[in-house]
C-alpha positions in Angstrom: 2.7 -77.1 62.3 1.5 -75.1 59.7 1.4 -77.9 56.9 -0.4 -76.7 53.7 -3.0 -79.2 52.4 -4.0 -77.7 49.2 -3.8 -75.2 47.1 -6.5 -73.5 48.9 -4.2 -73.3 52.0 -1.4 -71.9 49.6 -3.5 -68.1 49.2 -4.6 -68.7 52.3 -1.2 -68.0 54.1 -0.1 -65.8 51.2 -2.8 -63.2 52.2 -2.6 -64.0 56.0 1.3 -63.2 55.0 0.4 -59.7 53.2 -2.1 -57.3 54.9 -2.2 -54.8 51.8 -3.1 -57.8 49.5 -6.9 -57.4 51.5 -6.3 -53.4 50.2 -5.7 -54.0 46.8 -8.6 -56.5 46.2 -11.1 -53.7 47.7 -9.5 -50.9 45.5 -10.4 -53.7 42.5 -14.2 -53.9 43.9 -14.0 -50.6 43.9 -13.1 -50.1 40.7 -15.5 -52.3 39.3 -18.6 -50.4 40.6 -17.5 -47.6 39.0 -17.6 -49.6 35.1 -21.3 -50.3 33.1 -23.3 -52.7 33.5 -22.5 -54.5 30.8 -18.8 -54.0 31.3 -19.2 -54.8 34.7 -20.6 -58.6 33.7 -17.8 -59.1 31.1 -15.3 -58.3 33.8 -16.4 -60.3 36.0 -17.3 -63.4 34.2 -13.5 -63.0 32.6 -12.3 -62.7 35.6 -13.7 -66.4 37.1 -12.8 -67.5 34.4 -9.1 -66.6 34.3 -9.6 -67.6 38.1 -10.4 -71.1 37.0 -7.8 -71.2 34.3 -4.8 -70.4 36.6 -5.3 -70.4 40.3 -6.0 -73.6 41.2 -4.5 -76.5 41.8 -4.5 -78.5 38.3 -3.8 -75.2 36.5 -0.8 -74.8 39.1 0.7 -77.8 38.1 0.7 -77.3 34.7 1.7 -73.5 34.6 4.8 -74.2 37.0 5.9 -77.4 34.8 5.5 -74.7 31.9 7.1 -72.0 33.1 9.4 -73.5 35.7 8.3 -71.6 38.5 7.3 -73.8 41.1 9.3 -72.5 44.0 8.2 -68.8 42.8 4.8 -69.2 41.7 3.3 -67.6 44.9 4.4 -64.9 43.5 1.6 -64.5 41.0 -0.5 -63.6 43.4 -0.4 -60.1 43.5 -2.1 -60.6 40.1 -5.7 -61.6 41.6 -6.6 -57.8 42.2 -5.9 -57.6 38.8 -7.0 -60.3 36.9 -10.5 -58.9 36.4 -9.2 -55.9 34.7 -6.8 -58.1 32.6 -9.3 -60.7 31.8 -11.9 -57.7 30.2 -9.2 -56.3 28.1 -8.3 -59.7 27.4 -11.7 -60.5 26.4 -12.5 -57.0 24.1 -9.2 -58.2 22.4 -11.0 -61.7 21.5 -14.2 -59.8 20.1 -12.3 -57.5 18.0 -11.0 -61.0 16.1 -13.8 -61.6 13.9 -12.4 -64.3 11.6 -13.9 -67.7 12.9 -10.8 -69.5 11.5 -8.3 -67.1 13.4 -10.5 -68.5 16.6 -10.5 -71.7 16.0 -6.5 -71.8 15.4 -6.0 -69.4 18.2 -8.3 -71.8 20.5 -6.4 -74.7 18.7 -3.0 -73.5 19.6 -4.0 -73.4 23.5 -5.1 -76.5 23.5 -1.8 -77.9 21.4 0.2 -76.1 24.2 -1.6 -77.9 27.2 -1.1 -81.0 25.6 2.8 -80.7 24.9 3.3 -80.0 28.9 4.5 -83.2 31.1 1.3 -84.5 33.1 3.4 -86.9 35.2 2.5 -87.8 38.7 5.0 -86.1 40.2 3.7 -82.7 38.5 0.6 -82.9 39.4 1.6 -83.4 42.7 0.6 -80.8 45.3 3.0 -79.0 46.9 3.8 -80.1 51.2 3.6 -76.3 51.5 3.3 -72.7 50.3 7.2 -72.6 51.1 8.2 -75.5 48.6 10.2 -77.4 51.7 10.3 -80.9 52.2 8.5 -81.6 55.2 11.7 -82.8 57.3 13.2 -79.1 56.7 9.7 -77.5 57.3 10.1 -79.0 61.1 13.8 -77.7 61.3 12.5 -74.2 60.5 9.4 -74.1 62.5 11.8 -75.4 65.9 14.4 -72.7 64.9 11.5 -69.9 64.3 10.3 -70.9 68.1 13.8 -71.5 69.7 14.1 -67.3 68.3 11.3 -66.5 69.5 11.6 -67.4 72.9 15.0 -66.2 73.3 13.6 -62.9 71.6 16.5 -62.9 69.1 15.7 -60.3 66.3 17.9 -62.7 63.9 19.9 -66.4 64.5 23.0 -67.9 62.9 23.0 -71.8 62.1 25.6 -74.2 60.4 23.4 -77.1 59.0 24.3 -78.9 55.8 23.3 -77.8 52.5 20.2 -79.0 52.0 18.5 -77.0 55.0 21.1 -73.6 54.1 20.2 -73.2 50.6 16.4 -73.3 51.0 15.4 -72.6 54.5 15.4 -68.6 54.3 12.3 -69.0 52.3 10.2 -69.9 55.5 12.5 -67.1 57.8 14.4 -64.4 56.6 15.9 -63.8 60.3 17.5 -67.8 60.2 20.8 -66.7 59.1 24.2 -68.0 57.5 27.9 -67.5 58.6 29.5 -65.3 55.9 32.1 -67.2 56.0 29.6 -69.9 54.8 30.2 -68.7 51.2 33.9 -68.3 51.0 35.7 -71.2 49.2 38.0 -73.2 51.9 39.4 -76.4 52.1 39.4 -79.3 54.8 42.9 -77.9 57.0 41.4 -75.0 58.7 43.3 -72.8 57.1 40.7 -70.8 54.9 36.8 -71.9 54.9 36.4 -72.8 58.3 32.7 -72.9 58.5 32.7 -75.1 55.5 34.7 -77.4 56.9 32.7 -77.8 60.0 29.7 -78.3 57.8 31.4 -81.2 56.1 32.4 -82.6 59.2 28.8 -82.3 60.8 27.6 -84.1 57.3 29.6 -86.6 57.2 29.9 -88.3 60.3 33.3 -87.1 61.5 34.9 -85.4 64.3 38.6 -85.4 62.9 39.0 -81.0 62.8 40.7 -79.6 66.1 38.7 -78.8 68.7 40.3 -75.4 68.9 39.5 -74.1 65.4 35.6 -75.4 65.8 35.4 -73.5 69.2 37.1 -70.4 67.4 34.7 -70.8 64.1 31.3 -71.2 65.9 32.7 -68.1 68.3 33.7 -65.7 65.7 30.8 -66.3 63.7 28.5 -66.2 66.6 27.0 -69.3 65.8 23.5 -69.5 67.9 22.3 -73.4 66.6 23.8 -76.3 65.1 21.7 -78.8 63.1 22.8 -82.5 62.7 21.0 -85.3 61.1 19.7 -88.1 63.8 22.0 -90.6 61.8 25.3 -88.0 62.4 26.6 -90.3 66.0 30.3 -89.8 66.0 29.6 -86.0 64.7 26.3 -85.5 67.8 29.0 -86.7 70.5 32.2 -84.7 69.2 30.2 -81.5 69.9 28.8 -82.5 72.9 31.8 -83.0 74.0 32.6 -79.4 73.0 29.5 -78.3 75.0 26.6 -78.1 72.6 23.7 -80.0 73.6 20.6 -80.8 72.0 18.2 -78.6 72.4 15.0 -79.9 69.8 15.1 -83.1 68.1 12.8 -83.5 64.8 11.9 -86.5 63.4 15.3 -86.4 61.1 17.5 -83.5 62.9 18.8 -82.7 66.2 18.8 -78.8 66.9 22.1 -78.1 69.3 23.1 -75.2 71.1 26.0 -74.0 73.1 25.6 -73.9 77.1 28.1 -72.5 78.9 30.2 -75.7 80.4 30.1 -76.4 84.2 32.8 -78.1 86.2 32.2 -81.0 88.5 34.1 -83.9 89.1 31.4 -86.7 88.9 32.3 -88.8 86.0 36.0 -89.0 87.7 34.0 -90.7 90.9 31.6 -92.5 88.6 34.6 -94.0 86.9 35.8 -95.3 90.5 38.8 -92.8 90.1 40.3 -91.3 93.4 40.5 -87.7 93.5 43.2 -85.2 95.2 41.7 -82.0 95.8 43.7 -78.5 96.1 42.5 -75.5 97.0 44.4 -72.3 96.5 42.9 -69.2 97.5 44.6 -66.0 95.4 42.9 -63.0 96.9 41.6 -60.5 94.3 40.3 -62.7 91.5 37.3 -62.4 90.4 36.5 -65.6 88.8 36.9 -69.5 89.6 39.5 -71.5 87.4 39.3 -75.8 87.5 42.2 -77.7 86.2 42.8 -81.9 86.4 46.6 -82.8 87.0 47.8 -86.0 86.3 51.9 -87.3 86.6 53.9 -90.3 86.6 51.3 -92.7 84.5 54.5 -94.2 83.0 52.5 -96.0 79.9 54.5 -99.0 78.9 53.7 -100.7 75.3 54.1 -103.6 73.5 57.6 -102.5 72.1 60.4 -103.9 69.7 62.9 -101.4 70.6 63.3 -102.5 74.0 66.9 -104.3 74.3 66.5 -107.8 74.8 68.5 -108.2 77.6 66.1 -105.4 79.3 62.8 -107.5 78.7 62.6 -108.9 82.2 63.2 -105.7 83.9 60.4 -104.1 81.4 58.1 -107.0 82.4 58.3 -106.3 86.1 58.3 -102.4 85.7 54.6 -103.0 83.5 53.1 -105.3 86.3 54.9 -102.0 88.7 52.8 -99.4 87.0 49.4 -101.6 86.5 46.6 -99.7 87.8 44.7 -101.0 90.8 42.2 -102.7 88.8 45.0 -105.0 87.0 44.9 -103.2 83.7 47.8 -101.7 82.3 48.5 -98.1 82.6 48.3 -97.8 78.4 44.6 -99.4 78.7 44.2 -96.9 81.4 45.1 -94.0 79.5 42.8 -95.3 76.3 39.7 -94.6 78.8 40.9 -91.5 80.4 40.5 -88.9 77.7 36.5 -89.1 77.9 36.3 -88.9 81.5 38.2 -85.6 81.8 36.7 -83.9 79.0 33.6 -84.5 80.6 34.5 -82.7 83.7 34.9 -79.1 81.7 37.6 -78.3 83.8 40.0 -75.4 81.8 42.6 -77.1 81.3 44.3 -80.6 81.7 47.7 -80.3 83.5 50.4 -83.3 82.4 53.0 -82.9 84.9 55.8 -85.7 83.1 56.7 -89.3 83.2 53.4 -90.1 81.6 55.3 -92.5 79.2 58.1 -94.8 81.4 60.5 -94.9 78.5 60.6 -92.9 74.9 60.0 -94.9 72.3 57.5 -94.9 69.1 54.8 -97.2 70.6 54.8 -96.0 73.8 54.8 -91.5 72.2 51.9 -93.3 69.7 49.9 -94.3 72.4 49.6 -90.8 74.3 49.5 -89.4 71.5 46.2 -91.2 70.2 44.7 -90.2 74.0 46.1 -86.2 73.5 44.3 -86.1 70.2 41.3 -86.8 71.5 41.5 -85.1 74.4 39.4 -81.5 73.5 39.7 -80.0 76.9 42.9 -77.4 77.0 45.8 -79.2 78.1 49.5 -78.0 79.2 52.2 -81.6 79.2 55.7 -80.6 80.7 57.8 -83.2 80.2 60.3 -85.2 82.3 63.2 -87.8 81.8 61.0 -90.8 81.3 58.9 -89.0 78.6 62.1 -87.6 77.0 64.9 -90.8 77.2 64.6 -93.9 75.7 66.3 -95.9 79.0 65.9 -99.2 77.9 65.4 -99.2 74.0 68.3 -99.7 71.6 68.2 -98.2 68.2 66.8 -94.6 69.4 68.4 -91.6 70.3 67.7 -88.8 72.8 67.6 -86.5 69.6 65.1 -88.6 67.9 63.2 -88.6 71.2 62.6 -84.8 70.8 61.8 -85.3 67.5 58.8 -87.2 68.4 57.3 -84.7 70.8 57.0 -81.9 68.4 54.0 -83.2 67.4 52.3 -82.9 71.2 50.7 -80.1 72.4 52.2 -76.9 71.0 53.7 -76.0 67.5 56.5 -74.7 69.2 59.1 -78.0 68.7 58.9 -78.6 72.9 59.9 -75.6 73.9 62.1 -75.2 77.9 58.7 -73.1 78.9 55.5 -73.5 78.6 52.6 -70.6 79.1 48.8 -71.1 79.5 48.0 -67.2 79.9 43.9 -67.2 81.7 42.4 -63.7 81.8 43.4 -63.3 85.8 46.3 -65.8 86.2 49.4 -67.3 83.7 49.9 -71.1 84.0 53.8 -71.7 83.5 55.4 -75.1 82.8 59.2 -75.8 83.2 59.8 -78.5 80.6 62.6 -81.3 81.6 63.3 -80.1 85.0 65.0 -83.2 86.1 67.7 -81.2 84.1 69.1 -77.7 85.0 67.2 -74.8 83.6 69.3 -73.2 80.4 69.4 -69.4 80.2 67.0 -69.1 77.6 64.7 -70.6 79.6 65.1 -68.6 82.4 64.5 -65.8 80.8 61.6 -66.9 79.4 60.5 -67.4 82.9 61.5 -64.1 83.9 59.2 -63.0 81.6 56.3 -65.1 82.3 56.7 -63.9 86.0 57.0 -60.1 84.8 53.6 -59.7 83.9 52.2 -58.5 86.6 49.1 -61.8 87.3 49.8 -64.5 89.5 51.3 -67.5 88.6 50.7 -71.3 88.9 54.0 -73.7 88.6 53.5 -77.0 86.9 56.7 -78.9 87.3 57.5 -82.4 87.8 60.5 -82.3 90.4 59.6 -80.7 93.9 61.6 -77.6 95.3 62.3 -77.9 98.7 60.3 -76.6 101.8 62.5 -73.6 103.1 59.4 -73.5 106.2 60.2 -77.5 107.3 62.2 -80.6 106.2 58.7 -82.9 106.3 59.4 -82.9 102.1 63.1 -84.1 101.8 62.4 -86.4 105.0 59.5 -88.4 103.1 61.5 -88.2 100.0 64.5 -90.1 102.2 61.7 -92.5 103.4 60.5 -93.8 100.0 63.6 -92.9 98.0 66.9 -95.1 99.6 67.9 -91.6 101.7 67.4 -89.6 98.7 65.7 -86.1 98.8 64.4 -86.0 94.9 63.9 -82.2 94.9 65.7 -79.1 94.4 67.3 -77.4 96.5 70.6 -77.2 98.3 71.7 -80.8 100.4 69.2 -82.4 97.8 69.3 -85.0 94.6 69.2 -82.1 92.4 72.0 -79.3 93.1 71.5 -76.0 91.2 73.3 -74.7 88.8 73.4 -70.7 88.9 70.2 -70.4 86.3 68.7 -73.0 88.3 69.1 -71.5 91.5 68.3 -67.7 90.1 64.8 -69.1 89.3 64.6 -70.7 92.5 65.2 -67.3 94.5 62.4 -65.8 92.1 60.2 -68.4 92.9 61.2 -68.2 97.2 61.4 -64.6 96.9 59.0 -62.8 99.2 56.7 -60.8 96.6 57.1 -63.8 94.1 54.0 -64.1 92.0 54.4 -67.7 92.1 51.5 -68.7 94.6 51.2 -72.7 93.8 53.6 -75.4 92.6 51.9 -78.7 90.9 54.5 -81.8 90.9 54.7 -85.2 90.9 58.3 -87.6 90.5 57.6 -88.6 94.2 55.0 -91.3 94.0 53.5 -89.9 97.1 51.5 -87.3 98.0 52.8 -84.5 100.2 51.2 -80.8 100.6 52.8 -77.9 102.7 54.5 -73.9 102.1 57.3 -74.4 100.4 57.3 -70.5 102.0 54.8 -68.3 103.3 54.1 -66.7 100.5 54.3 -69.8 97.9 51.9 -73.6 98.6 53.5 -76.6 97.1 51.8 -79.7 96.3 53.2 -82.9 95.2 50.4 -85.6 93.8 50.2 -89.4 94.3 51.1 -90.8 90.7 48.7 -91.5 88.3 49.1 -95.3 87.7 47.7 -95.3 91.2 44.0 -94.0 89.5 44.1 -90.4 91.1 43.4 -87.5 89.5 44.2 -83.9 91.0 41.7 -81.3 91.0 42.8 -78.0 91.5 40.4 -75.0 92.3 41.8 -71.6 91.9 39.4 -68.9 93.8 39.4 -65.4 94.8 39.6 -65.6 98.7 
């Protein structure tokens, strides 16, 4: 810690700081052997004296209350090698006035001045250090200075709040700012993006979108965050975005990013069930982890539901409790945590999460999307989109609550997570036929050349076996619930061009995610293309599908 108990301190690191300082007080010795004798005693008795009248510490106080240079006054330094010269010439001046009175009042005057200058406490207070910090900042500096050197950065980047930005390049000139740090901006993340996060960091919040911080602190190639101790809600929202503390000081925690890895722990340390899937895509080079969940069919305490449907609601909540006797709304308030804390890329929503569209029941998943930070793709299905048993609602104000979820795009048919080696594609509604512009937008998805992964929430039937549609029948009152010819759900002609895409024998689909079953099934729906249909998630499974390189 390189606290600074005196003044004497002060020159000491201002020297130790300045190697040619040491040069220019040896040219001044130098100097001085070269004057009289007797010029050589004035000069030097001048110079302790001026020595004594202004570098020290009670001269320091009252010169920087003076001249209102207290964060500067180190500065003055580079005077010392000089002081002796100017102290002789100051002194030959004196003897030239030969008027006693002129002394006295010139003496007099000096003395008037000193007096008129504040003497408080607080100004003759010394200085924590030749840097002017408070000694809470002082620490933050001294952790960042070590944290670059052993990463052996030439220079850092930090978002802190104010107080630590606008002084702490006087202790280290490589601690940099964001540029973007200076450009006025308010609080939507439209404009001033890195001052937003600052206010957010300050004040205790974690209301911005997860997306924008993760593109600010990228773009501006943010290396440390620094949050005060008291900052809870703000410490946890960006741990939750992967920055971990890396130093704590007695008033700040230092964070930095670190690279997120998945595991699936906190889903078995929750006493969740996990289905695992495993598709092998030969030629990539990198791992992908996504979390699938389906049919949680999240029922609320709801005034639109007709009365004469209240008993049948009743017995459809106490249906789709989860295991433990909760609800699957109570569920769903605890879930959002869990899987952000597996780092998974992306969260897949594969429909009937809500059992019936309604205001309540959209608020409620809502509330668990918005916090959700992780990446997340939610095709819909006819229990997220129809309000079944409500009265007062139609299916057109059904939509309209959606276009607030997940993408700006007012629920679009199709929905495309594009990954650097693979494209994610979502078929919105697909207990309906696909429309045209859909297709196409399919077409085009499966046009560009990387493979794709199908999150739907109705099946396509098996073309290899019948195990699907015979399970379906088994569960399902003789009713095969996927698509497909001699099934519940007959194509139409876009519906059953997609379908020959997706069976086609150099289809880039290579794995379709579903649910609508309530049962888990897994097989080739042909040998080119795996299928997988998950248990529902009022049951308290989560699906975990890794995507690997074979």
């Amino acid at each position: 810690m390189q606290t600074v108990n005196g003044f004497g301190d002060m020159v000491q690191q201002y020297i130790g700081q300045n190697i040619l300082y040491i040069f220019a007080i040896f040219a001044w010795f130098l100097l001085l052997s070269q004057w009289k004798k007797q010029e050589r005693r004035v000069a030097l008795m001048a110079a302790l004296l001026l020595l004594a009248a202004v570098f020290n510490p009670w001269s320091y106080q009252l010169l920087v209350s003076f001249t209102k240079q207290r964060n500067t006054y180190y500065r003055f330094f580079w005077l010392i090698p000089c002081e002796g010269l100017a102290a002789f010439f100051i002194y030959e001046s004196l003897q030239k006035i030969r008027n006693l009175k002129h002394r006295l009042l010139l003496v007099s005057g000096i003395c008037i001045g000193l007096l008129c200058i504040s003497t408080s406490k607080e100004n003759w207070k010394l200085p924590e250090n030749s840097y002017q910090l408070s000694f809470d900042i002082l620490e933050v500096a001294e952790q960042l200075k070590d944290l670059r050197t052993e990463s052996g950065q030439d220079q850092i980047t930090i978002i802190a709040d104010t107080n630590i930005s606008n002084v702490i390049r006087q202790y280290d000139g490589n601690i940099c700012l964001p540029l973007a740090n200076y450009q006025f901006g308010g609080m939507d993340g439209t404009e001033g993006e890195v001052p937003a996060v600052m206010v957010m960091l300050m004040n205790n919040q974690e209301h911005l979108d997860a997306a924008m911080v993760k593109e600010t602190l990228a773009s501006n190639e943010v290396d440390y965050l620094v949050i005060s101790i008291n900052n809870d809600i703000s410490l946890s929202y960006m741990q939750r975005l992967h920055w971990q503390i890396a130093v704590t000081t007695s008033a700040y925690h230092i964070l930095q990013y670190q690279e997120p890895v998945f595991h699936t722990e906190p889903l078995t340390a929750a006493g969740l069930k996990t289905e695992e899937v495993e598709v092998v895509i030969p030629g990539l080079t990198e791992e992908y982890h996504f979390l699938f969940l389906a049919d949680l069919h999240i029922i609320t305490e709801n005034n639109e539901i007709s009365p004469s449907e209240l008993e049948n609601i009743q017995s459809r909540l106490l249906w789709s409790s989860v295991s433990d006797g909760a609800t699957a709304a109570e569920y769903w308030g605890m879930l959002p945590d869990i899987l952000d804390s597996c780092s998974a890329d992306a969260v897949l929503l594969g429909g009937d999460m809500i059992d019936f569209c309604s205001s309540s029941n959209i608020a409620c998943l809502k509330q668990g999307l918005d916090r959700l930070i992780t990446p997340y793709l939610y095709v819909r299905a006819d229990h997220d989109l129809k309000p079944f048993w409500c009265q007062g609602i139609t299916e057109e104000q059904c939509q309209s609550l959606h276009i607030d979820i997940g993408e700006s795009d007012n629920n679009p048919e199709v929905w495309c997570m594009e990954l650097p080696e693979l494209c994610v594609a979502g078929i919105n509604n697909s207990t309906e036929q696909i429309s045209e512009n859909a297709l196409q937008q399919m077409k085009e998805i499966l046009s560009k050349g990387k493979p794709v992964i199908l999150l739907t929430h109705v099946p396509y039937k098996s073309l290899i076996d019948d195990s699907l549609q015979k399970a379906s029948k088994k569960v399902w009152q003789e009713r095969a619930l996927v698509w497909g010819k001699d099934c519940n759900y007959q194509p139409d002609q876009n519906t059953e061009e997609l379908m020959n895409l997706i069976y086609a024998e150099n289809s880039p689909v290579k794995e379709i995610l579903c649910g609508h079953l309530h049962f888990s099934w897994d097989g080739y729906i042909t040998e080119n293309t795996h299928e997988h249909v998950f248990s529902p998630a009022f049951t308290q499974t989560v699906g975990v599908i890794t995507v690997k390189g074979q």
